[in-house]
PLY file of the C-alpha trace (Angstrom):
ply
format ascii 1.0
element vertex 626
property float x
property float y
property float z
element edge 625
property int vertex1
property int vertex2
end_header
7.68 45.59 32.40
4.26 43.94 33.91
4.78 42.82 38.03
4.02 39.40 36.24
7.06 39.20 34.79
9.06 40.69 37.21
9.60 37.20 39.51
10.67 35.40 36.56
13.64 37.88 35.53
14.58 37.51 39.44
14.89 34.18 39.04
16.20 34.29 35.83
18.64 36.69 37.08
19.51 34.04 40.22
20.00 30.98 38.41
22.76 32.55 36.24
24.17 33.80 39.36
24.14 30.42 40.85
25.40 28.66 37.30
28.68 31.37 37.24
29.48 29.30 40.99
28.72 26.28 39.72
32.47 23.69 39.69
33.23 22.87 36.04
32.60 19.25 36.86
28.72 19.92 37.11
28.13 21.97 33.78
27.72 19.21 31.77
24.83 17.20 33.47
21.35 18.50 34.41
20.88 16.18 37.38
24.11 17.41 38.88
23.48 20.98 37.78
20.38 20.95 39.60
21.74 19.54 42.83
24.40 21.98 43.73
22.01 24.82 43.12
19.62 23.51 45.19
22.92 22.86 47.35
24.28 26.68 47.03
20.53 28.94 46.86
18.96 27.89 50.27
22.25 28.42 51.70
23.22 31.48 50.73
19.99 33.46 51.05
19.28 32.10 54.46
22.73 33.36 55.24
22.45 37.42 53.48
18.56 37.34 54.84
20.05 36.42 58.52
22.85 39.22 58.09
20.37 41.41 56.69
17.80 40.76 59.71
20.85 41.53 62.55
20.23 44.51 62.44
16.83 44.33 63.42
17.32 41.97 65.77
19.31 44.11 67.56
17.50 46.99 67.49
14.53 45.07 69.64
16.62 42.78 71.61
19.08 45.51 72.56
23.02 44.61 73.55
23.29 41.06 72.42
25.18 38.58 74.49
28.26 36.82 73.87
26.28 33.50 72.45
24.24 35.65 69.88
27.20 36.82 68.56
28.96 33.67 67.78
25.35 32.12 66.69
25.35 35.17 64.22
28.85 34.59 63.15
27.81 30.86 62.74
25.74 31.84 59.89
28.88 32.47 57.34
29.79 28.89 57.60
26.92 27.87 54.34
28.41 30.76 52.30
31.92 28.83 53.39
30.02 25.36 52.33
29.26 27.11 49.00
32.51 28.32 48.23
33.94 24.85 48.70
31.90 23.09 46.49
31.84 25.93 43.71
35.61 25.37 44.25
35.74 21.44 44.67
32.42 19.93 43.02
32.81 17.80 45.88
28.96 17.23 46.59
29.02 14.40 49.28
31.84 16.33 50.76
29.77 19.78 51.02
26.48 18.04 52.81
28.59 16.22 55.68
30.28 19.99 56.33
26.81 21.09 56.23
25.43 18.65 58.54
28.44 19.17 61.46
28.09 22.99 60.85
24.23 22.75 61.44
24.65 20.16 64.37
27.63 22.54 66.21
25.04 25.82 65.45
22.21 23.97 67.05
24.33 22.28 70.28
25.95 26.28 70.93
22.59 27.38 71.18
20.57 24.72 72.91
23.44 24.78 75.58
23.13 28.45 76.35
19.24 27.74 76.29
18.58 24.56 78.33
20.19 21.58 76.45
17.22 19.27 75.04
14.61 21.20 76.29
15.85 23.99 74.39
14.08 25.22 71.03
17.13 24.55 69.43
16.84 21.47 69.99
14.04 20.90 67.79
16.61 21.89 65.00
18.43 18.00 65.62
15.60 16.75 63.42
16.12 18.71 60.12
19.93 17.64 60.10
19.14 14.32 58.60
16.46 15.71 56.06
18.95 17.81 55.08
21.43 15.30 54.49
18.39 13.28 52.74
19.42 15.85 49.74
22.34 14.25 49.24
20.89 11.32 47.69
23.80 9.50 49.34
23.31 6.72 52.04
26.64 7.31 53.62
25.63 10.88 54.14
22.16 10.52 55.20
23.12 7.63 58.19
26.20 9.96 58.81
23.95 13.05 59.82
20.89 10.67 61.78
24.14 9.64 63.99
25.15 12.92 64.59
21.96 13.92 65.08
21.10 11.72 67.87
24.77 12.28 69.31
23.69 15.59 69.67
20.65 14.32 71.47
22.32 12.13 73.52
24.90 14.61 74.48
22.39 17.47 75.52
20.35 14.82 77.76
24.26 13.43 79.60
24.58 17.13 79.91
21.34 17.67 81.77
21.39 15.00 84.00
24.94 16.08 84.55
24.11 19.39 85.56
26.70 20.61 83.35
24.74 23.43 81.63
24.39 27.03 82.97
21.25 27.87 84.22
18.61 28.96 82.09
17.92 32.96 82.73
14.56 33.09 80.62
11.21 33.65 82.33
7.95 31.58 81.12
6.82 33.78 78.38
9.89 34.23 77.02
11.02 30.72 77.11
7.48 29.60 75.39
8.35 32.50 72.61
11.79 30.63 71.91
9.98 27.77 72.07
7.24 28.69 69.30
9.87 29.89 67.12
12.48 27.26 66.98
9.40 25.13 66.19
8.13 27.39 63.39
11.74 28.08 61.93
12.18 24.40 61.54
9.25 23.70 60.26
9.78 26.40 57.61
13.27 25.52 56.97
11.68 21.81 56.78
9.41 22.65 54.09
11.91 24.21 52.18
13.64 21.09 52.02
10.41 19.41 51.17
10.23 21.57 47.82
13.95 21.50 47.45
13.63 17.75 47.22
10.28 17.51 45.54
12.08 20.32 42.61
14.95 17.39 42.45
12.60 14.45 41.66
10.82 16.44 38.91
14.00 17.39 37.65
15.21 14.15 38.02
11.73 12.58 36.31
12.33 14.98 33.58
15.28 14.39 32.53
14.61 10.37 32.79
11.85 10.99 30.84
13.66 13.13 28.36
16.33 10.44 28.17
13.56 7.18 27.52
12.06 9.22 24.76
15.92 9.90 22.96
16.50 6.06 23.35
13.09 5.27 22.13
13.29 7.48 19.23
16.66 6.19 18.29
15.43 2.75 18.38
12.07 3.25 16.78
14.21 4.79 13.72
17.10 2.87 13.35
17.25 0.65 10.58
19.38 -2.47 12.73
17.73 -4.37 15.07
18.41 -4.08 18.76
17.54 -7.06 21.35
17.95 -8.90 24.71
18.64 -12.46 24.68
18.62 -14.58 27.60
21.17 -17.58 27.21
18.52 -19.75 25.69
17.96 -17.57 23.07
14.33 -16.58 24.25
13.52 -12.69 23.61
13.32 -10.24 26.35
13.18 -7.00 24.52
13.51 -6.24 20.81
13.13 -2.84 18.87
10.28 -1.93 16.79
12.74 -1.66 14.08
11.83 -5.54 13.79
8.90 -4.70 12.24
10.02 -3.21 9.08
12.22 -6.48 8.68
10.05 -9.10 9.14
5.91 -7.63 8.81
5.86 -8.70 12.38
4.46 -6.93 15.77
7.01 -7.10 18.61
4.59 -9.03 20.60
5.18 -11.70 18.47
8.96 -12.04 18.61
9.38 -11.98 22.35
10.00 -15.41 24.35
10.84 -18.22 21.25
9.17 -15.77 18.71
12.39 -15.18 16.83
13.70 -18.21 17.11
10.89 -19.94 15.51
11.63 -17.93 12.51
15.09 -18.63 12.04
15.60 -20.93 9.25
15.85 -24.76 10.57
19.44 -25.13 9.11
20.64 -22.08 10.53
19.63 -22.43 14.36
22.50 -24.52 15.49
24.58 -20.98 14.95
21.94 -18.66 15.73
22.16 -20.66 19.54
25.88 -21.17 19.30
26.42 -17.48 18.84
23.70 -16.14 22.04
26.02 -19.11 24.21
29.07 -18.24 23.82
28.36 -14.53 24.18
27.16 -15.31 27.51
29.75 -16.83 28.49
31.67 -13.34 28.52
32.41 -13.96 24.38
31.82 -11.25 21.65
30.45 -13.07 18.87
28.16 -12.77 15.62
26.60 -15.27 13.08
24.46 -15.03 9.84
21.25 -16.69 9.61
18.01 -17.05 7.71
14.85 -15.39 9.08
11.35 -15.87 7.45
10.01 -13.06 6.74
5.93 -12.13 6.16
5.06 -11.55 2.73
2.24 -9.18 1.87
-1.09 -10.38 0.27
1.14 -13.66 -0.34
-0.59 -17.10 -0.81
-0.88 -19.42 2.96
2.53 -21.50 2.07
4.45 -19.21 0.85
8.29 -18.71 2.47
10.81 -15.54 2.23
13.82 -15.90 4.20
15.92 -12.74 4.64
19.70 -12.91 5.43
20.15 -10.97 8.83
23.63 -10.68 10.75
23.74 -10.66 14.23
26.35 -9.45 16.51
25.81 -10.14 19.91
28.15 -9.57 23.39
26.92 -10.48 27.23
25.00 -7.63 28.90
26.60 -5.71 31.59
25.04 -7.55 34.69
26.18 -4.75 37.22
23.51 -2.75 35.55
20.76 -5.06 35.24
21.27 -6.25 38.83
21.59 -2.55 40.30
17.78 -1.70 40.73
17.25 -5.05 42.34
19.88 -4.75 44.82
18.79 -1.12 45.73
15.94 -2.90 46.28
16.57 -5.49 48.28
18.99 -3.51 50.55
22.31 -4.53 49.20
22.01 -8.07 49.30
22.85 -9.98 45.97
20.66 -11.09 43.25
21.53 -14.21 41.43
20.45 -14.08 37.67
20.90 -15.58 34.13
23.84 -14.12 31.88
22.09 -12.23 29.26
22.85 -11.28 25.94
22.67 -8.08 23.82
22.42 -8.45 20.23
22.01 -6.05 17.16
20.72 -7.71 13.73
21.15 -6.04 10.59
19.42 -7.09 6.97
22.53 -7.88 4.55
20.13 -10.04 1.92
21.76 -7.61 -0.85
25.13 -8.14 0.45
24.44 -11.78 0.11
23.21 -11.27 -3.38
26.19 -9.48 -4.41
28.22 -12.56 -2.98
26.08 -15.05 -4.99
26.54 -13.17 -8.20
30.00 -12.31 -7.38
30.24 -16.59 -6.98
28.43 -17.18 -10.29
30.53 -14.32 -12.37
33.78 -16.30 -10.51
32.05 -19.61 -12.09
31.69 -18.02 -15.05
35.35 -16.92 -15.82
36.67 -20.45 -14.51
33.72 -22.30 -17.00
35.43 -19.65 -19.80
38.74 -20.18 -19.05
38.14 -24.29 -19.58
36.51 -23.55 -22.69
39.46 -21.79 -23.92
41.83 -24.67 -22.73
39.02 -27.16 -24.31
39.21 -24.99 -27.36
42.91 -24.63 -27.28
43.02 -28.61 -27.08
40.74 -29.22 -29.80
42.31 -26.62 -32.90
45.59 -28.19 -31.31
44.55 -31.37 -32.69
41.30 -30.30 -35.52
43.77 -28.01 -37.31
47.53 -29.71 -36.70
46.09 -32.61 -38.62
44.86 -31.56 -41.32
47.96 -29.25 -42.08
50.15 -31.69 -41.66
48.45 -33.66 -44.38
48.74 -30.76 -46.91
51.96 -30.06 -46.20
52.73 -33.45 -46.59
51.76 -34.21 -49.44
52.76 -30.88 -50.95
56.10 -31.74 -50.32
55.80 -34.86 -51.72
54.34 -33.94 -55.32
56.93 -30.95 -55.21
59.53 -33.46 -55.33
57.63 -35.92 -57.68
61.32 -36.58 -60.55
62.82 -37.59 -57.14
60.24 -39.72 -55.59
59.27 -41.00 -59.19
55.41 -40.66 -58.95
52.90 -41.59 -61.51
49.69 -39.78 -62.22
47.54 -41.80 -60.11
49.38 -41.15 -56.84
49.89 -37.72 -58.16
45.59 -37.95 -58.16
45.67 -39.33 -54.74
47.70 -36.93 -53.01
45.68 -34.11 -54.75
42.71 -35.05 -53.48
43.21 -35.90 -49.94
45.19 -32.34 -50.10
41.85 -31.20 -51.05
40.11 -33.01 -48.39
42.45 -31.98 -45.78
41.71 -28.55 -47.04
37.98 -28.25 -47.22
37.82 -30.16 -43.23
40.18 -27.41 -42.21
38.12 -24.45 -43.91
35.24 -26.42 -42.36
36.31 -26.28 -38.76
37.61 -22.31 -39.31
34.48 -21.81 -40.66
32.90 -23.00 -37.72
34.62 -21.22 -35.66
34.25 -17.46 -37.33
30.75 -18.31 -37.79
30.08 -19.27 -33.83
31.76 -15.97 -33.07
29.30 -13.91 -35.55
26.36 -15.32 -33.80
27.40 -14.75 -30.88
27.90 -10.83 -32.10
24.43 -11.00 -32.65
24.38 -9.47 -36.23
22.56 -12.25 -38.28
19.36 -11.91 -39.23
17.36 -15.17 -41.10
15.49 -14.72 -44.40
12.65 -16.94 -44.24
10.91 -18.27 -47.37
8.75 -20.73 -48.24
10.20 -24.22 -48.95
9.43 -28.06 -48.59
10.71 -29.59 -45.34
10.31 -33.11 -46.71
12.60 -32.69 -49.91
15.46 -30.83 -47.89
15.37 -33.61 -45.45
15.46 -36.38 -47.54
18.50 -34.38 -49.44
20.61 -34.31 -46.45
20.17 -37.67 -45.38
21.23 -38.66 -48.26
24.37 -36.41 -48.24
25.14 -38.31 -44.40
24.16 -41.89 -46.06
27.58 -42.43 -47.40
28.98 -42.20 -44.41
26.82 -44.05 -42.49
27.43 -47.67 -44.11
30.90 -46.76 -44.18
30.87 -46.71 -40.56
28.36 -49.69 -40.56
24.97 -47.39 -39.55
21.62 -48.51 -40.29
20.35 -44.66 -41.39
16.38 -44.52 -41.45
14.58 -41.66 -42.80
10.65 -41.42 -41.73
9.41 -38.44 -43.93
5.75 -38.88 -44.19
4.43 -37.48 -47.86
2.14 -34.84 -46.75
4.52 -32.59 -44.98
3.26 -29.09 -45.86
5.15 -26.13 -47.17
6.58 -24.34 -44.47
8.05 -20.57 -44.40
11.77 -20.86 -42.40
15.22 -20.65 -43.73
16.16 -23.57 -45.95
20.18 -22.93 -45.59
19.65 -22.60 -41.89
16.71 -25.98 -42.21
19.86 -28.14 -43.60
22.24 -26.98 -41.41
20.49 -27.84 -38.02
19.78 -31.63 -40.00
23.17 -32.18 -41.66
24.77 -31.13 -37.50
22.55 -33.36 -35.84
22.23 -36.30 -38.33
26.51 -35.96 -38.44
26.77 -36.15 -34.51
24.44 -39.13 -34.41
26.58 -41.01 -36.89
29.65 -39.92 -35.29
29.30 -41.45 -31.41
27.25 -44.64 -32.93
29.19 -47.80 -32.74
29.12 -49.69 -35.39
25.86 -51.75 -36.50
23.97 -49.13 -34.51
20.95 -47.44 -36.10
20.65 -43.90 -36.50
16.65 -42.77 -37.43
15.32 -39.23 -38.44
11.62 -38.39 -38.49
9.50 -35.63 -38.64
5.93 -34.55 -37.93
4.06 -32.25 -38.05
1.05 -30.61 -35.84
-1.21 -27.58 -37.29
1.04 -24.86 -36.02
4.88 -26.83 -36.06
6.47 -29.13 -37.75
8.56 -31.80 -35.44
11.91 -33.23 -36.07
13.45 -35.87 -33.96
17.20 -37.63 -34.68
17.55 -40.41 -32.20
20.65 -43.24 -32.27
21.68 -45.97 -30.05
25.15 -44.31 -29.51
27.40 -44.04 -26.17
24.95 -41.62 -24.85
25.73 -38.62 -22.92
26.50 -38.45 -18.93
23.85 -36.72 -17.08
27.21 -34.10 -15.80
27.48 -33.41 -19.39
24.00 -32.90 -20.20
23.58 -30.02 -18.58
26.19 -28.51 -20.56
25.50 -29.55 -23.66
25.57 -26.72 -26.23
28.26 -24.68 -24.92
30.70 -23.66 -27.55
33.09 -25.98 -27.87
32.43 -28.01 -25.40
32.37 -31.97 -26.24
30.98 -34.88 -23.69
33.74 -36.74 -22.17
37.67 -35.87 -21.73
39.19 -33.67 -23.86
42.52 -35.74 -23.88
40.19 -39.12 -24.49
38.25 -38.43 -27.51
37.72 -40.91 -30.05
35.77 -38.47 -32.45
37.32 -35.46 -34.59
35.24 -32.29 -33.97
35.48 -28.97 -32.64
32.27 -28.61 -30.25
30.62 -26.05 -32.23
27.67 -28.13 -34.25
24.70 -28.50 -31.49
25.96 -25.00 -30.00
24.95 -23.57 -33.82
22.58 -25.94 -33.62
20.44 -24.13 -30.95
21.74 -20.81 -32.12
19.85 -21.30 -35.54
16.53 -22.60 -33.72
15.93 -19.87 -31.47
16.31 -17.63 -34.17
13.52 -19.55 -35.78
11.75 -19.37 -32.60
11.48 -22.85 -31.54
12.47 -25.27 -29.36
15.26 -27.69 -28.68
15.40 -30.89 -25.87
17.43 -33.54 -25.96
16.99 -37.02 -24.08
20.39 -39.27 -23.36
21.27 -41.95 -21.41
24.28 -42.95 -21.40
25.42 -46.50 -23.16
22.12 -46.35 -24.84
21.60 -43.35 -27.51
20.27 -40.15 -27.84
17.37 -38.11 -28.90
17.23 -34.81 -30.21
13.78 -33.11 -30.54
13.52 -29.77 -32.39
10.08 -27.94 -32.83
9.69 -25.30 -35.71
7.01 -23.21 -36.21
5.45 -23.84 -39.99
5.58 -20.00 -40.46
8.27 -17.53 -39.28
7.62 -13.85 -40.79
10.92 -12.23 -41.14
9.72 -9.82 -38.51
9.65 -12.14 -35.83
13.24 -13.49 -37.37
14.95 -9.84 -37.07
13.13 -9.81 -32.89
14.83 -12.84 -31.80
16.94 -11.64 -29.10
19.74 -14.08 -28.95
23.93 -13.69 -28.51
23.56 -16.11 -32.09
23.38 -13.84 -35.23
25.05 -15.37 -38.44
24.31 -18.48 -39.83
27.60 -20.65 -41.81
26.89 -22.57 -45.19
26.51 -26.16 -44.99
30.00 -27.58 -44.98
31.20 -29.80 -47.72
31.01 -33.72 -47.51
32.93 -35.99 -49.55
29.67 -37.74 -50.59
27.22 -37.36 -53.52
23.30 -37.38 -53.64
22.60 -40.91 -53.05
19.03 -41.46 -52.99
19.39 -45.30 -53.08
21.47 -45.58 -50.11
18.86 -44.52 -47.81
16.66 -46.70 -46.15
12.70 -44.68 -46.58
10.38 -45.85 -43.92
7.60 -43.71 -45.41
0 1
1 2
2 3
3 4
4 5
5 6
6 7
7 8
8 9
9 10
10 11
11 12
12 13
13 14
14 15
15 16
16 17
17 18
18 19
19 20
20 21
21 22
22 23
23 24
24 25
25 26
26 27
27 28
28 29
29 30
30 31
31 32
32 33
33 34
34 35
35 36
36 37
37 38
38 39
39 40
40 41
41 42
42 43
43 44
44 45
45 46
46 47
47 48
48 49
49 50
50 51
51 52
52 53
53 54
54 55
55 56
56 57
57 58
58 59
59 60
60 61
61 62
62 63
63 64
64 65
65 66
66 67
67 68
68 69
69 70
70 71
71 72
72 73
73 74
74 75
75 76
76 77
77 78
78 79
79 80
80 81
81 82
82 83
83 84
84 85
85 86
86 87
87 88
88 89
89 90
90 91
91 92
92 93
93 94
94 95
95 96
96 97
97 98
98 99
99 100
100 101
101 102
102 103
103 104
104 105
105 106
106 107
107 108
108 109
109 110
110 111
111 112
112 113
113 114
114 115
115 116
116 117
117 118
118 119
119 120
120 121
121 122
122 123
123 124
124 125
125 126
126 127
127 128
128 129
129 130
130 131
131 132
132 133
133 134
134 135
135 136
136 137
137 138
138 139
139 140
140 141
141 142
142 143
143 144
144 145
145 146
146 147
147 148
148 149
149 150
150 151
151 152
152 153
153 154
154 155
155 156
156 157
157 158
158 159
159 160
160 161
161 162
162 163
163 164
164 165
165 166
166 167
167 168
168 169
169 170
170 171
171 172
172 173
173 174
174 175
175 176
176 177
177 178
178 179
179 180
180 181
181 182
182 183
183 184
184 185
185 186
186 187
187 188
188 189
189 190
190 191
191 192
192 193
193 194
194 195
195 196
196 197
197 198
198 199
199 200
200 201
201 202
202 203
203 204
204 205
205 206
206 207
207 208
208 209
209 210
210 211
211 212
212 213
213 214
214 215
215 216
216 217
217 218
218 219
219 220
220 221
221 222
222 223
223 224
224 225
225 226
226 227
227 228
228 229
229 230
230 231
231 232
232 233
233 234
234 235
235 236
236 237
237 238
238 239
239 240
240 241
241 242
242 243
243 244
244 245
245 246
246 247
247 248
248 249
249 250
250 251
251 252
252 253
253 254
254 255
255 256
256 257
257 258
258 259
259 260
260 261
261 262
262 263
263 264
264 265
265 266
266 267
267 268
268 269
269 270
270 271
271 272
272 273
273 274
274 275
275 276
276 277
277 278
278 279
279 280
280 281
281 282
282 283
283 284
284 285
285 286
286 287
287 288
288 289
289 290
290 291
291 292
292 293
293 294
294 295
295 296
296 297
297 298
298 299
299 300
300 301
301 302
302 303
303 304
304 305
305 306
306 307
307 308
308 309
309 310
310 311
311 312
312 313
313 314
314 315
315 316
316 317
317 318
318 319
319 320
320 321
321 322
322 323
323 324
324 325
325 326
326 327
327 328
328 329
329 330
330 331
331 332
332 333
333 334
334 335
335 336
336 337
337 338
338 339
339 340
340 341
341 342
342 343
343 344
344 345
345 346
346 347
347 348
348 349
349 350
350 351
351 352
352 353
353 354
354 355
355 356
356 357
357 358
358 359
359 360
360 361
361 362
362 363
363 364
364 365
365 366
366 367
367 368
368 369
369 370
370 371
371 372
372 373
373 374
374 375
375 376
376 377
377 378
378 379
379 380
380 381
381 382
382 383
383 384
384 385
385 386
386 387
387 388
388 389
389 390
390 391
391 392
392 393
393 394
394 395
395 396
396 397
397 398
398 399
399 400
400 401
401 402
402 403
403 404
404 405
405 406
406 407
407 408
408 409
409 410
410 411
411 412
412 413
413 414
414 415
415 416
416 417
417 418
418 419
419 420
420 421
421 422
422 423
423 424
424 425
425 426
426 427
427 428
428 429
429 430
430 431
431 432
432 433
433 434
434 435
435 436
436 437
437 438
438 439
439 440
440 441
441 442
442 443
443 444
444 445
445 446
446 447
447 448
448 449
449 450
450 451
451 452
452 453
453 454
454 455
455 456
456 457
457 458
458 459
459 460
460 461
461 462
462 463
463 464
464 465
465 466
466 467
467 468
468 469
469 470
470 471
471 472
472 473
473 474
474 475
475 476
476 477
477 478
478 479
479 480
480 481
481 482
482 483
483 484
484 485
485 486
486 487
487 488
488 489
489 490
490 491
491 492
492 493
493 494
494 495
495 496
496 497
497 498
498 499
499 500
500 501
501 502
502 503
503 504
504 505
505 506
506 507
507 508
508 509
509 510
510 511
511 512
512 513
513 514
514 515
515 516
516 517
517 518
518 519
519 520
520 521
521 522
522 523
523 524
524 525
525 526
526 527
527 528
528 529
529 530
530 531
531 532
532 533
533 534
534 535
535 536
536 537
537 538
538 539
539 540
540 541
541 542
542 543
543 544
544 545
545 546
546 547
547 548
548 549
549 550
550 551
551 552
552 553
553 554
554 555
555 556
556 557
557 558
558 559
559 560
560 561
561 562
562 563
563 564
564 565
565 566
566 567
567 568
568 569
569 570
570 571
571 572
572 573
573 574
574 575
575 576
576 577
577 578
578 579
579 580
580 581
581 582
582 583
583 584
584 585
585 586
586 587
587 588
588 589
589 590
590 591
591 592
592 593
593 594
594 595
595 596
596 597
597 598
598 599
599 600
600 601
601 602
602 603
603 604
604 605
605 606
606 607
607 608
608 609
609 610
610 611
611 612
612 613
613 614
614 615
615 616
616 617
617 618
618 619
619 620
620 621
621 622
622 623
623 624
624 625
């Protein structure tokens, strides 16, 4: 082993020493740790070097008196101050034994040796730097009193002429002089370096601690910060900066409370208040948030909670009243607050809200549905049945062969509107299995518009309806389904008719542009409600009460309606006001490949027949404006 490392295995070997004494109290902090072996070392090698130098001393001085026996036997009282705080832990305790054994050492000898002109006496001065070690007040301006008691005592003494006559010649009393100055000098500077080894330590460890702290708060993902009761920022974390693309700088004083959404500072305030006012409370609010390489005018707000509770003010008012010697400090209640992100748990909420809206808007439908087949399929039963019953039992009731006739056919028609409105209903559910694909094939627009109208026309002067058809002659040939074509006209012309009052005037036209063709079914019907325009072409839903209709019908024409259009890839609007018509615009494109037909991602997928009417082709009966 090198001599160089030969000190540090001595140490090594006298710091575990010194940690097997240490009280079980002080094993678990470093500052503490430190200070009782700085407490325990001094003391009990001064005390084995002094028993160790006896010897010596004796061999030069000769037959020692009865003073420098007890002054030698006064040196086991720090291996006594040792043992009681190994055994206690009780620092404080331990330095005010130390400071009365030092003081009674000292006054034994500087008696014997000419009270306060004695070398000893010298020794008064290191009792309260020793004591300074404490770190304690109480302690410290314990041992200066004693100290100058001590003083005071040796000087009453002298001017007393209660001390025995000093023996010592000149040169020896110079010699005792010299070295009670030296030897507390040197035991001075060793509590110098004792104390200068405790601030290190104690720097260290502070030092040690910041940079924990800091590192927890420079990687934690919540946001920690110090609110005065106004809400103005005092400290924040640099976690802040991942949340909002801002420096701290920025966010101190009002920073942060510029950001919080307008709406939401009422809270924000409410919440920083009441917490300092001795409350724990917490609040969610809006913060804007800096977007990256966004446009000047852009806003992102982030959802942040924030739970805040009033700082501790015996801490923050400690340093200043060390400061200003114990007298109070009168300060603002502060707050401490930690902000998290929960934007995502927000989101969740929101779509949580709209799947809730969802089911509720589903389960009407299904009592709007439920309502409707109540009444679209009761009826029409009840007319077959009816009827049934009665031709059954036509030798009893006598009939002839025209009511026989009669009751056949509106058997029939009860029939076909109830395979009608089941139809409707099985077809609605196939597109919405999204299994229907459209053939698309060339066909005149023109002639298949002018055949439905006249299909509808029948029923329109029934019902007194002026229908006009504006079909100019040069509509071109365009590629689209012609089933699916008649379908969306014979819905949309049948609404129009149904919900116009009488002497109304129901008008269809088309037109065309070089890539579309444009069809547009206005009336001066009841209109629609702007509520219910937003919800128009829902399955089964129908404008107005469901309990209050004055129209048969199951909901499910304008819903296949704009089923059959986006598969053609086009467009539907409508325009209503209500108590003075509506218009219903759809755009087509003049070609759709079957490619684009089979790509049409839509919940719509089958496409039903055109139901039946009770009318024939009636060219004549429709009013041609081209």
């Amino acid at each position: 082993m090198s001599r160089s490392a030969r000190p540090v295995t001595v140490l090594s070997i006298i710091r575990d020493c010194l940690d097997a004494l240490l009280h079980p109290s002080a094993r678990f902090d470093a500052l503490t740790r430190a200070r009782h072996r700085a407490f325990m070392a001094p003391r009990l090698l001064g005390s084995l070097a002094a028993f160790a130098a006896f010897p010596i001393y004796l061999a030069m001085r000769g037959a020692p008196s009865a003073i420098e026996v007890a002054a030698f036997a006064w040196l086991i009282a720090p291996i006594l101050l040792s043992w009681f705080l190994s055994r206690t832990g009780r620092y404080e305790g331990a330095h005010v034994l130390s400071s009365l054994a030092l003081a009674g050492l000292i006054m034994a000898v500087a008696v014997t040796t000419g009270g306060i002109e004695s070398f000893a006496a010298v020794w008064l001065v290191v009792v309260p730097l020793e004591a300074a070690l404490s770190a304690s007040r109480r302690v410290a301006a314990f041992a200066s009193v004693l100290a100058l008691s001590c003083a005071a005592l040796l000087i009453l003494s002298g001017h007393l002429d209660w001390l025995p006559l000093d023996q010592a010649n000149a040169a020896e009393r110079g010699m005792f002089t010299a070295f009670g100055v030296a030897s507390a000098t040197l035991y001075a500077a060793g509590l110098a370096f004792g104390a200068e080894s405790l601030a290190r330590t104690s720097v260290a460890l502070l030092s040690r601690e910041e940079e924990r702290y800091r590192l927890l708060a420079r990687n934690m993902s919540d946001v920690i910060s110090r609110h005065q009761r106004n809400g103005a920022v005092q400290f924040i974390s640099p976690a802040v900066e991942a949340m909002l693309g801002l420096p701290v700088a920025q966010l101190t004083g009002h920073g942060l409370f510029d950001r919080v959404h307008v709406a939401d500072r009422p809270a924000y305030l409410t919440a920083l208040s009441d917490a300092a006012r001795g409350d724990v409370r917490s609040a969610e609010f809006r913060l804007r948030r800096e977007i990256g390489g966004s446009e000047r005018g852009q806003v992102d707000f982030i959802w942040v909670e924030m739970r805040c509770r009033p700082l501790d003010q015996d801490l923050v008012d400690k340093d200043l009243v060390d400061q200003d010697l114990g007298r109070g400090v009168t300060r603002e209640p502060e707050v401490v607050a930690v902000m998290r992100d929960i934007t995502d748990r927000k989101m969740q909420e929101q779509a949580l809200d709209q799947a809730r809206s969802a089911a509720e808007a589903a389960d009407a439908a299904k009592t709007r549905f439920l309502a409707t087949m109540s009444h679209e399929l009761r009826t029409p039963l009840n007319a077959i049945i009816g009827f049934s019953e009665m031709i059954a039992q036509e030798q009893t009731l006598m009939l002839g062969a025209a009511q026989r006739k009669e009751y056949a056919e509106l058997i029939n028609a009860s029939g076909q509107h109830l395979l009608s409105v089941v139809n409707g209903i099985l077809d609605m559910s196939k597109m919405e299995s999204g299994k229907f694909e459209i053939s698309p094939e060339p066909f005149a627009p023109r002639a298949a518009l002018l055949h439905c109208c006249n299909l509808l026309a029948l029923k329109a002067r029934e019902n007194g309806i002026d229908l006009i058809t504006d079909a100019p002659q040069d509509l071109p040939v365009m590629i689209g389904d012609p089933r699916a074509f008649k379908q969306i006209v014979l819905n949309l012309v049948s609404n129009a008719i149904k919900f116009t009052e009488r002497g109304g005037q129901v008008t269809v036209a088309a037109t065309v542009s070089p890539s579309h063709l444009f069809l547009r079914i206005s009336d001066t019907g009841v209109g629609i409600a702007p509520d219910d325009l937003k919800r128009i072409g829902a399955p089964f839903f129908q404008a107005g009460k469901t309990y209050q209709r004055r129209h048969e019908g199951t909901g499910l024409g304008l819903s296949i309606v704009k089923s059959i259009v986006a598969l053609h890839l086009g467009e539907l609007t409508i325009q209503s006001k209500l108590g003075e018509g509506t218009a219903v615009t759809i755009k087509l494109p003049l070609a759709c490949a079957p490619s684009q037909g089979r790509q049409a991602e839509s919940k719509i997928a089958t496409l039903m027949p055109p139901p039946r009417h009770d009318v024939q082709d009636q060219p004549a009966l429709v009013k041609k404006s081209a």
